[in-house]
C-alpha positions as CSV (number, residue, x, y, z in Angstrom):
1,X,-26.9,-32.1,18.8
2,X,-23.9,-31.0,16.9
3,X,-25.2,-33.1,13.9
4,X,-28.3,-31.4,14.1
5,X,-26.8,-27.8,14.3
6,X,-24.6,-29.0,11.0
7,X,-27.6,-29.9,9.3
8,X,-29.6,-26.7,9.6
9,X,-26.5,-24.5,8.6
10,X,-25.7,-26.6,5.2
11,X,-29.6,-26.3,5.1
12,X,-29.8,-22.6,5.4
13,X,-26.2,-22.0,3.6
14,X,-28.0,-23.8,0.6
15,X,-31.2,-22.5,0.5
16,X,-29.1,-19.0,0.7
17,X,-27.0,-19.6,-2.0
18,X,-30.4,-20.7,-3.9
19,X,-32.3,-17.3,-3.3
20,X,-29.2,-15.6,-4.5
21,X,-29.2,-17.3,-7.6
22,X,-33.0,-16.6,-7.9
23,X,-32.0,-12.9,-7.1
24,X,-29.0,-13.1,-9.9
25,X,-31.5,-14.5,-12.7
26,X,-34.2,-12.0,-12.3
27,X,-32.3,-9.2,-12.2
28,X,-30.2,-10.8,-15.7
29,X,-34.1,-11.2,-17.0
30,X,-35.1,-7.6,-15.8
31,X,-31.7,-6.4,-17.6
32,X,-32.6,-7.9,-20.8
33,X,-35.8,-6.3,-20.9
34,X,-34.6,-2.9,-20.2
35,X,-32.0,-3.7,-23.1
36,X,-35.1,-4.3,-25.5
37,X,-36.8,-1.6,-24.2
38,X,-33.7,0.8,-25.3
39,X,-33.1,-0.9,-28.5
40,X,-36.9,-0.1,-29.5
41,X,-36.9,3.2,-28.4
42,X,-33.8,4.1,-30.3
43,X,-35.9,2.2,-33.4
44,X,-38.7,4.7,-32.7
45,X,-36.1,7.6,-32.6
46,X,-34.6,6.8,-35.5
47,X,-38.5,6.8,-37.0
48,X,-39.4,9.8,-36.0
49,X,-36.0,11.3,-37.8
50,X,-37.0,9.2,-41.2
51,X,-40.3,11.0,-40.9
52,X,-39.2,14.3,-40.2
53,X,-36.5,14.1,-43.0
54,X,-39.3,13.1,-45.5
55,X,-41.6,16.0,-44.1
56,X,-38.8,18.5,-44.4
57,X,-38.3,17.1,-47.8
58,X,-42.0,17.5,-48.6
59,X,-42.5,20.8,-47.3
60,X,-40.2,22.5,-49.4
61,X,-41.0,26.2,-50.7
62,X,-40.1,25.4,-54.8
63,X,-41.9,21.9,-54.4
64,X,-45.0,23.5,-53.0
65,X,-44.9,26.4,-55.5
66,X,-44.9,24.0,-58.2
67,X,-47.7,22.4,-56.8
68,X,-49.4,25.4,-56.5
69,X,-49.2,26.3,-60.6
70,X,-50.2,22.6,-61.6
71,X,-53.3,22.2,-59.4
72,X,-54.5,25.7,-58.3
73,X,-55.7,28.1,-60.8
74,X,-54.7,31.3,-58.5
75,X,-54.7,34.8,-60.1
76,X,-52.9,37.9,-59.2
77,X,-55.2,39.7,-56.4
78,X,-57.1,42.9,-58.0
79,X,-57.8,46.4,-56.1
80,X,-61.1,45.4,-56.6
81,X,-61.1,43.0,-54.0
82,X,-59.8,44.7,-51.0
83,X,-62.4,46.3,-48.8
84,X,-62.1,48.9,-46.1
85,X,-63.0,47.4,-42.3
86,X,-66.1,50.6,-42.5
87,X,-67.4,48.4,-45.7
88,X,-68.1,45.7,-43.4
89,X,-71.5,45.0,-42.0
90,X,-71.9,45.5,-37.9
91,X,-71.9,42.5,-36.0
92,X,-75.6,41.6,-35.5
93,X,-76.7,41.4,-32.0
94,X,-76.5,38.1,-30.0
95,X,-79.6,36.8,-29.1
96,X,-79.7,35.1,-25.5
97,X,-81.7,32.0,-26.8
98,X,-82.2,30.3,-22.9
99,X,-83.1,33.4,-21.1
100,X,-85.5,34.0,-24.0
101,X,-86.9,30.4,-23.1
102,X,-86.5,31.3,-19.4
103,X,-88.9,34.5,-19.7
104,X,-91.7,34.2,-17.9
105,X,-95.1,33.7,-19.9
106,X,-98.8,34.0,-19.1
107,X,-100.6,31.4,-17.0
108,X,-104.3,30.3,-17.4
109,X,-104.7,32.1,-13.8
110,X,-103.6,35.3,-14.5
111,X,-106.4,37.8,-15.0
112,X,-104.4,39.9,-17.0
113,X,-103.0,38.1,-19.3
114,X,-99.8,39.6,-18.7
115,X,-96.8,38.1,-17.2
116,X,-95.5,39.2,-14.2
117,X,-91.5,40.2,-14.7
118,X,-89.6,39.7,-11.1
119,X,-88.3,43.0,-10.5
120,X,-85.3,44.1,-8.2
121,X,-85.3,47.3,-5.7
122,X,-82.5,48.9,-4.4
123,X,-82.4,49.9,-0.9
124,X,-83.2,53.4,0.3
125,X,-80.1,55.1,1.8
């Protein structure tokens, strides 16, 4: 009985010390990834600064002026074209386009040949 008592210790005690290893080399595999994972996000950081650099180089004022004078043919602004806000046309009117389809029309049974409009009355107080 003793034997048998030996047995299924050294049995547990190795398959024990084999889940532990199993344990140890996931978590080494799971370690490496989040080491990737770092590296290409710092690769991505240092990408986004490239880009930024080459946009702030870009968008400089005396580059853009000089783009300006080679490819647009802008003149100085005359009085001529400013305008007072009482120059301006009013606003036309919006149109409600459904409730213009929605309106009720005349039927074939309708003596009149008027549509009826649903009208609303207010109580009397």
């Amino acid at each position: 009985m003793i034997r048998f008592l030996h047995m299924i210790a050294i049995s547990a005690l190795i398959a024990s010390a084999g889940y532990a290893y199993s344990i140890k080399y996931e978590t080494l595999y799971h370690a490496e990834q989040v080491a990737k994972l770092k590296s290409k996000v710092q690769r991505e950081r240092d990408a986004i600064a490239v880009l930024q650099a080459e946009w702030q180089y870009l968008d400089r004022p005396d580059r853009l002026q000089d783009a300006v004078n080679q490819h647009l043919d802008l003149q100085p602004m005359r009085i001529q074209q400013l305008a007072r806000l009482s120059d301006l046309p009013n606003r036309p009117v919006r149109e409600d386009e459904i409730g213009r389809l929605l309106e009720p029309t005349a039927t074939p049974k309708d003596k009149t040949n008027e549509a009826r409009t649903p009208t609303t009355q207010t109580p009397k107080r």
